[in-house]
C-alpha positions in Angstrom: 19.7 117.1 89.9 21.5 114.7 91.9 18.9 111.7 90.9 20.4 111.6 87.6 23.6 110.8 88.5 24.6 107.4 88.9 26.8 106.1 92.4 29.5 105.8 90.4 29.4 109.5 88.7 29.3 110.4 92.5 32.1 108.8 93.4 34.2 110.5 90.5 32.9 114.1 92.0 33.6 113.1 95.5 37.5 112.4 94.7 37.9 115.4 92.6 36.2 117.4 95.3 38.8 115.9 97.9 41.9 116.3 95.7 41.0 119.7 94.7 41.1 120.6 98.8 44.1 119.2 99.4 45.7 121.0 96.3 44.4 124.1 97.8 45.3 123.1 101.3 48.9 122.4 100.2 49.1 126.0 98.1 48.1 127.8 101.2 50.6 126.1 103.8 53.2 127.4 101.1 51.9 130.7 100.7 51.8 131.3 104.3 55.3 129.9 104.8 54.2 126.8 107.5 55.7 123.3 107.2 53.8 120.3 109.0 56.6 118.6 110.9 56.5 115.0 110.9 59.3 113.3 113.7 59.8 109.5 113.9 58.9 107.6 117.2 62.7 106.7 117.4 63.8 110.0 117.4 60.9 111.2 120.3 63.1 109.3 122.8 66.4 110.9 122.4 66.3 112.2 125.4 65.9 109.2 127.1 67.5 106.7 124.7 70.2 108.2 122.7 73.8 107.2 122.8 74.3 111.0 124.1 71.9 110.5 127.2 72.6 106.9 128.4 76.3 106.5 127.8 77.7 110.2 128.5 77.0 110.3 131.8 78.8 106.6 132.5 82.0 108.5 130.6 81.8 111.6 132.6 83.7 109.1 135.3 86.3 107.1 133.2 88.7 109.7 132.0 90.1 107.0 129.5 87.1 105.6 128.1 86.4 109.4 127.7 89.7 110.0 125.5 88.8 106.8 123.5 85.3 107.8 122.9 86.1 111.6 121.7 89.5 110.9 121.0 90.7 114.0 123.4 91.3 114.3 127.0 87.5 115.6 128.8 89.4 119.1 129.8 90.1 119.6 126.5 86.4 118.8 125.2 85.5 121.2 127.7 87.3 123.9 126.9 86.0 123.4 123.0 82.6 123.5 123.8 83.1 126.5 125.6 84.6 128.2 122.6 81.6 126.8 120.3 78.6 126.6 122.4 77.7 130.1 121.5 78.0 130.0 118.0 76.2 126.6 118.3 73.2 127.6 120.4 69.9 127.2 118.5 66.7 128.1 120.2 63.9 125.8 120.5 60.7 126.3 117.7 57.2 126.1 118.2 57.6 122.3 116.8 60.0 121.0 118.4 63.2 121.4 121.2 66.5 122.2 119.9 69.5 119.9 120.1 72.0 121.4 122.6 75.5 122.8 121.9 77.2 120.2 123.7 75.6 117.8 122.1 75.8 118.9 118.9 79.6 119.1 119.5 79.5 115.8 121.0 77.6 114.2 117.6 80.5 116.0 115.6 83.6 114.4 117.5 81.9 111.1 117.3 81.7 111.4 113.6 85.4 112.7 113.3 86.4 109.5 115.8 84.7 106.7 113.4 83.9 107.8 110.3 80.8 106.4 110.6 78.1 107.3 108.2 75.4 110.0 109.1 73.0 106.9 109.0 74.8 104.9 111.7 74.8 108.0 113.8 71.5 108.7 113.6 70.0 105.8 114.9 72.7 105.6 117.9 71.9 109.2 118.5 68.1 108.9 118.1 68.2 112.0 115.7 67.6 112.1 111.7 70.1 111.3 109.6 69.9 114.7 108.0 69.8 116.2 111.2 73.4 114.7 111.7 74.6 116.1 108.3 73.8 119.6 109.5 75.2 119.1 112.5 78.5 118.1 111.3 78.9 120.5 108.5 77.2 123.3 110.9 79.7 122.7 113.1 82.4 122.4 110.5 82.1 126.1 109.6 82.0 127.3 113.4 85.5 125.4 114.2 86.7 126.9 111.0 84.8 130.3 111.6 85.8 130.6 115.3 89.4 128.6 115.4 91.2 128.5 112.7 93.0 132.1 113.0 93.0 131.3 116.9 94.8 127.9 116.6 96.4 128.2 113.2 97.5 131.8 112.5 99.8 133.1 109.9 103.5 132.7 111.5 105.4 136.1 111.7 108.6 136.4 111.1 109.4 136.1 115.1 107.6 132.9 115.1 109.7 131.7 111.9 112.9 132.2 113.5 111.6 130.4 116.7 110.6 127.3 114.5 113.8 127.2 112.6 115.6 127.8 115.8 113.3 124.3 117.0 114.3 122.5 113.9 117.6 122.9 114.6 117.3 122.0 118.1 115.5 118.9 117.6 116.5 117.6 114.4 119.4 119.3 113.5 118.5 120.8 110.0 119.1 124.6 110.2 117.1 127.6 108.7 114.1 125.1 108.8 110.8 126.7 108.7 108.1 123.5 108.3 107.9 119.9 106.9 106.0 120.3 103.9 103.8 117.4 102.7 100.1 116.4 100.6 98.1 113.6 100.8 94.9 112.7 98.3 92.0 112.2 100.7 89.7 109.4 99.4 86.1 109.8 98.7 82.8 108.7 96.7 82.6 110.1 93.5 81.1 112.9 93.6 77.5 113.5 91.1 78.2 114.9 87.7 82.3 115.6 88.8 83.4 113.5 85.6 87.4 113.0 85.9 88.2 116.5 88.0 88.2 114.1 91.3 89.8 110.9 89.2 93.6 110.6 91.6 96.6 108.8 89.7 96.0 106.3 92.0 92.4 105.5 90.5 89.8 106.7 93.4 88.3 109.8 93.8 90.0 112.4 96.2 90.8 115.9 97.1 94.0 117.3 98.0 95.4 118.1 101.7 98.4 120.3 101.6 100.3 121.0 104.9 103.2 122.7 106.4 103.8 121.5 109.8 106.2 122.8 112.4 108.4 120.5 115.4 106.0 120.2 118.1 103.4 118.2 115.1 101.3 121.7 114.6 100.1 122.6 111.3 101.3 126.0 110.2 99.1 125.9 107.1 96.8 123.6 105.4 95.2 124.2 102.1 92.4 121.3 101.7 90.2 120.7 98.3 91.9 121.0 95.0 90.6 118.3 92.7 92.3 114.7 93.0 93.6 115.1 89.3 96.0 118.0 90.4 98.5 115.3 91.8 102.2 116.7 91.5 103.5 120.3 92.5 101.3 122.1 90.8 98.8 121.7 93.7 101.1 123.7 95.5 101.6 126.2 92.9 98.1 126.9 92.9 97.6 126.9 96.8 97.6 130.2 98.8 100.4 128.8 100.6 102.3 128.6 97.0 101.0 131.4 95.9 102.0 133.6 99.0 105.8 131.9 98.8 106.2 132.2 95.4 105.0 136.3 96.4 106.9 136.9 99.2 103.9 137.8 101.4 105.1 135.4 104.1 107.0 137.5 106.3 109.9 134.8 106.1 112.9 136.1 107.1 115.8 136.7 104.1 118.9 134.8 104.6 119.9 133.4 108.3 123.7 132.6 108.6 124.0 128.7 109.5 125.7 127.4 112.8 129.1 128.1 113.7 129.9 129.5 110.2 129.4 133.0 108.1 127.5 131.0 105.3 124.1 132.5 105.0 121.3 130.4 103.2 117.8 131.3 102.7 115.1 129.8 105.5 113.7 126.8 103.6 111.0 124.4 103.6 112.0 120.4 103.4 109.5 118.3 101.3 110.2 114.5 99.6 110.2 114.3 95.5 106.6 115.2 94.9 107.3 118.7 95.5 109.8 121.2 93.0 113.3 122.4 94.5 113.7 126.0 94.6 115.3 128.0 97.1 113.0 128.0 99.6 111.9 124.1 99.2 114.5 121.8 99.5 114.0 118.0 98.6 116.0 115.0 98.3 118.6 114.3 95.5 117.1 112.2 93.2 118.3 108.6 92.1 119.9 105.6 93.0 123.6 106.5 92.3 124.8 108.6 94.5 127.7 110.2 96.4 128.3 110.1 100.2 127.9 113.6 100.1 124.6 113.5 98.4 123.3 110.7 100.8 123.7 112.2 103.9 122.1 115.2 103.0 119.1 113.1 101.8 119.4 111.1 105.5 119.7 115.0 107.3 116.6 116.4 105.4 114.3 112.7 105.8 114.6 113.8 109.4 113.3 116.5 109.3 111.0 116.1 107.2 109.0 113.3 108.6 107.4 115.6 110.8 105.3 116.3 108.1 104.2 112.4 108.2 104.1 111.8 111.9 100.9 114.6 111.9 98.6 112.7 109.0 99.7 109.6 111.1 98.8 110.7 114.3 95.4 112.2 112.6 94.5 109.1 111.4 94.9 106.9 114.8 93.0 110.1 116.0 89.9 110.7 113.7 89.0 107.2 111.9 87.3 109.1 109.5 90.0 109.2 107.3 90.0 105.0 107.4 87.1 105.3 105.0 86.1 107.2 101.9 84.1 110.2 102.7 80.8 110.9 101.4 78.5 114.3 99.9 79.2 117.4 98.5 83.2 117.8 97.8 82.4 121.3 99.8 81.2 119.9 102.8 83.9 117.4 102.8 86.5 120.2 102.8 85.4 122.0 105.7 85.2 118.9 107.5 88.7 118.0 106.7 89.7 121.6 107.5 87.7 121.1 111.0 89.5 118.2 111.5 93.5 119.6 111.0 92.0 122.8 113.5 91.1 120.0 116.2 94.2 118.3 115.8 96.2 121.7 116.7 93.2 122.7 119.4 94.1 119.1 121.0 98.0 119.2 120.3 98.0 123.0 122.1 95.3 122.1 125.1 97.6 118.5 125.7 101.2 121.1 126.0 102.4 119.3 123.1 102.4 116.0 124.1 102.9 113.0 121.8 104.3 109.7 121.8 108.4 111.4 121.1 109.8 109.4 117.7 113.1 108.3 118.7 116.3 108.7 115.6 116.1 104.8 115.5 111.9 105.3 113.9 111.4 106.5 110.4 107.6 107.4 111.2 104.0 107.0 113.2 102.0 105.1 111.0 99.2 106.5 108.7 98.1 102.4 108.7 96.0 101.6 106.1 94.2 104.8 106.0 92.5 106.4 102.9 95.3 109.1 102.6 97.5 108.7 99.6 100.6 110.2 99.0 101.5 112.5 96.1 103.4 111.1 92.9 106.9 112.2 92.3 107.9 115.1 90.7 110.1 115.8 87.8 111.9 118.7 86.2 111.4 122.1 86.9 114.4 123.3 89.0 116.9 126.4 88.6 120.3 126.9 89.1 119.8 129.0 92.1 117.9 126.4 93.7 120.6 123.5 93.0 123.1 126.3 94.6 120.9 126.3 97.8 121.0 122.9 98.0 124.4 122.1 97.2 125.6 124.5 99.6 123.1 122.7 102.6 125.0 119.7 101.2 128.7 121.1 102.2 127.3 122.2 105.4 126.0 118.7 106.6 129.6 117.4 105.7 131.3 119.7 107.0 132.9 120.2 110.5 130.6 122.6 112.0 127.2 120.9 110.3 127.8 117.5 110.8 126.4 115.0 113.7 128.3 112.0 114.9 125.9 109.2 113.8 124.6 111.1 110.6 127.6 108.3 108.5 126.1 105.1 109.9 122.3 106.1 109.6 122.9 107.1 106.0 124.5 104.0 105.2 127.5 104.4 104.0 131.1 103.5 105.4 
C-alpha cells in the first residue's frame, strides 16, 4: 500500500503521527497529575553563587554591614526566623531541593530593604523570579499569620491608661491614647481596577491607616481601601472606625486632667484630614486665629507627630516604599501589613530605641518616599465635639495645663 504514496504524502502522515503522540503524551502527564520541571542553569548554582551563599557569610562578621543589609540588628533577625522558620519550612520534592527558611526570610527582608523588583532579586539570588513572588507574599501571610496579634494586639483598657499616662509624660497632651495618621501608598495600576485605585493626587494607591503610641509602635493599622477613598471616610469605614464609632475598644470613659477635677474623654490627636468628634481631636482650622486657639494647635502638633516620625522612620527603614509597588492590590496589602508588624518586631527587640526628636524638630523625614498624605477635611463636626475641644483649649491655657515655652513655640507674644 505504501508504494502508492508519494515522499511527500509520507511526510504529511509522519507529522501527524508525531503530533498526535505528543497530544496524547501531554493529556496523560495531566491526567496523572505530573509536571516536567524545567530549572535554568543560572538558578542550579544558587548554592554556590547566590547573593544568599557568597555574601551572608562575609555579613555574619560585620554587625553594621549586617543592619544596613537587612535593616535590623542580626539578634533581632535571629530571633524572627526563629518565630517563622516553622511555618516557613518546606520539604524538598522529588524534583528539586527546597529553599530554606532562613533564606526564604532572608529574600523577604531584602525585598522590604530596596524595593527592588522580583526580577532584580531573582538573578542576585539565583532563584526564579516567581519563585521570589511566593516567597515574599508566602512570607507575608506567616508575619501576619504568626505576629501580628503577638506584636500588635488590641490595647486593653490598662494599656490605654498606660499610653495616655506616656503622652503626658513625654509630650504633655493629657488623656492621649495614639497619634492618628494615613498615607496613600503608591502603586502600578492595577489590571481592569478602572478609577477605584485613582488618589486625588493622580497615581494609583491604597490607603495606610495608623494609630501609633509614644515609644513609635503602631497600635493599629488598617491597610488597602482603594486610593479614591481619600478624606475621613477611610476611617469611617475602617475596623479601627468602626470599633470607635461602636465602643468595642475597651477605652476608658472620661479621665480627670492634671491637677484639676475637669474630666474629658481619652482622645485620639490627628491633623485636618481626619473629622473632630470627641474622641478625635484635630487642629482649629484657619489662618485667623486667637492665642488661645494657637497654642492648642502648637500642644496637639506635638503630639501628634508621632504619628509621622513612624511612616518616616519606615521609609529610611524598608525602601520599598521609595517606589511604586507592583501585582495584585492583595498581595501588596499583606506586604504592607508585613511590613508595619516588622517595624514593631524591630522597635520591641531594639527596647525602643530611636534617634529621640528633640521640641526644637517638627519631624523624621518621610523624604521623597511614595507615601502621600491624606487631603483635608471639611464639615462634619458636632457640638459635643467642639465642647471637647474647647475645653482641651482652656486647659492648655490654663495654670495647671500650661508649659513654660508652649507661648514662644506657638508664635505668638
Amino acid at each position: 500500500m505504501l508504494k502508492h504514496f508519494s515522499n511527500r504524502d509520507l511526510a504529511i502522515v509522519a507529522i501527524c503521527l508525531d503530533e498526535e503522540d505528543r497530544l496524547n503524551a501531554k493529556s496523560s502527564m495531566k491526567s496523572s497529575g505530573k509536571r516536567k520541571y524545567w530549572v535554568h542553569d543560572a538558578w542550579k548554582t544558587r548554592d554556590k553563587e547566590g547573593e544568599f551563599a557568597t555574601l551572608l557569610p562575609h555579613l555574619l562578621d560585620d554587625e553594621t554591614k549586617f543592619y544596613h543589609y537587612f535593616r535590623m540588628p542580626m539578634d533581632t533577625f535571629n530571633r524572627l526566623e526563629l518565630k517563622l522558620q516553622e511555618r516557613l519550612a518546606m520539604q524538598d520534592t522529588y524534583f528539586r531541593k527546597t529553599i530554606t527558611p532562613r533564606h526564604r526570610l532572608a529574600t523577604f527582608l531584602r525585598f522590604l530593604a530596596t524595593g527592588d523588583s522580583f526580577k532584580t532579586i531573582s538573578f542576585t539570588y539565583r532563584m526564579g523570579r516567581s519563585t521570589v513572588g511566593s516567597i515574599v507574599h508566602r512570607t507575608s501571610r506567616v508575619v501576619i499569620e504568626v505576629l501580628l496579634n503577638e506584636v500588635m494586639p488590641a490595647p486593653t483598657e490598662d494599656r490605654w491608661n498606660e499610653i495616655a499616662i506616656e503622652f503626658w509624660e513625654r509630650w504633655q497632651f493629657p488623656n492621649c491614647i495614639g497619634a492618628l495618621d494615613g498615607k496613600h501608598v503608591t502603586i502600578q495600576a492595577p489590571k481592569a481596577s478602572g478609577s477605584l485605585y485613582w488618589n486625588y493626587k493622580k497615581t494609583y494607591s491604597i490607603v495606610l491607616l495608623a494609630l501609633v503610641d509614644v515609644r513609635y509602635n503602631f497600635i493599629f493599622v488598617d491597610v488597602g481601601s482603594y486610593g479614591r477613598n481619600s478624606d475621613g471616610g477611610v476611617l469611617a469605614n475602617s475596623n479601627l472606625g468602626r470599633k470607635l464609632s461602636r465602643n468595642q475598644l475597651n477605652i476608658p470613659d472620661k479621665k480627670g486632667l492634671p491637677g484639676t477635677n475637669m474630666e474629658l474623654p481619652m482622645v485620639i490627636v490627628a491633623d485636618e484630614a481626619f473629622p473632630l468628634t470627641k474622641n478625635i481631636m484635630r487642629p482649629f482650622p484657619g489662618k485667623n486665629l486667637s492665642n488661645e486657639q494657637r497654642i492648642f494647635n502648637y500642644r496637639l502638633s506635638r503630639a501628634r507627630r508621632m504619628s509621622e516620625n513612624v511612616f518616616g522612620i519606615m521609609v529610611q527603614k524598608f525602601r520599598m516604599f521609595m517606589r511604586p509597588l507592583q501585582g495584585n492590590p492583595d498581595n501588596i496589602t499583606r506586604v504592607v501589613l508585613a511590613a508595619c508588624i516588622i517595624h514593631n518586631f524591630i522597635r520591641i527587640n531594639e527596647d525602643y530605641k530611636v534617634p529621640e526628636v528633640s521640641d526644637n524638630t517638627d519631624t523624621i523625614p518621610v523624604e521623597k518616599s511614595r507615601l502621600q498624605d491624606f487631603p483635608r477635611r471639611r464639615g462634619g463636626e458636632n457640638r459635643e465635639a467642639f465642647n471637647v475641644r474647647e475645653q482641651f483649649k482652656q486647659f492648655f491655657n490654663s495654670e495647671e495645663g500650661s508649659v513654660e515655652w508652649q507661648e514662644r513655640r506657638a508664635f505668638i507674644g
